[in-house]
C-alpha positions in Angstrom: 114.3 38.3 63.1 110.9 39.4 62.9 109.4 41.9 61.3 108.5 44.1 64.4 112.3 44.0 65.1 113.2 45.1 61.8 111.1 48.2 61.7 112.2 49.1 65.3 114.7 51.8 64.5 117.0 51.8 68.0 117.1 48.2 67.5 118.0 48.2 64.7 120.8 51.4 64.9 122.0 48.9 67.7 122.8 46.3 66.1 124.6 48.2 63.3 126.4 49.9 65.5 127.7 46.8 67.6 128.6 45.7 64.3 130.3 48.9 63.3 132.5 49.2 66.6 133.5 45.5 66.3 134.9 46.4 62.8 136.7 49.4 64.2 137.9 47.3 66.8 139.5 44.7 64.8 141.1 47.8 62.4 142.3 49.2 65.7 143.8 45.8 66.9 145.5 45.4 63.7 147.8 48.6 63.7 148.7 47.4 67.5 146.2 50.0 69.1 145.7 49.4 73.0 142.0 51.0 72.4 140.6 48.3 70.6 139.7 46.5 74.1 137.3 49.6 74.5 135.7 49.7 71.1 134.9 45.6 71.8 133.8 46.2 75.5 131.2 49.2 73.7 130.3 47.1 71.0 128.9 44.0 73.6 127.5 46.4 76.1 125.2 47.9 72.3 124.7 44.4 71.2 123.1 43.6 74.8 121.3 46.5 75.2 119.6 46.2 71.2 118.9 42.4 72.3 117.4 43.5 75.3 115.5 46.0 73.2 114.5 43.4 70.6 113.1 41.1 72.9 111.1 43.6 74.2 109.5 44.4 71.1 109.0 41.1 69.9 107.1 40.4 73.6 104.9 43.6 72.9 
């Protein structure tokens, strides 16, 4: 990454939050929870929009 993306703080925040969800997810998925197909559906819909965001920046 570049370092324009790095210091772009909703960017950023994305993509630790994509990564925080997924983690949740799998926790979820491994005590048999039906809501882990949520947390992964909000965790790829984050991780599109902070790529979106990123490539933004890095075209800016």
């Amino acid at each position: 990454m570049n370092h324009k993306v790095l210091n772009d703080v909703k960017a950023v925040s994305g993509f630790s939050l994509s990564v925080l969800l997924s983690v949740f997810a799998v926790i979820l998925a491994v005590y048999d929870n039906s809501y882990w197909v949520f947390f992964v559906a909000v965790s790829m819909l984050v991780l599109f929009l902070s790529v979106f965001r990123a490539s933004k920046v890095m075209k800016a």
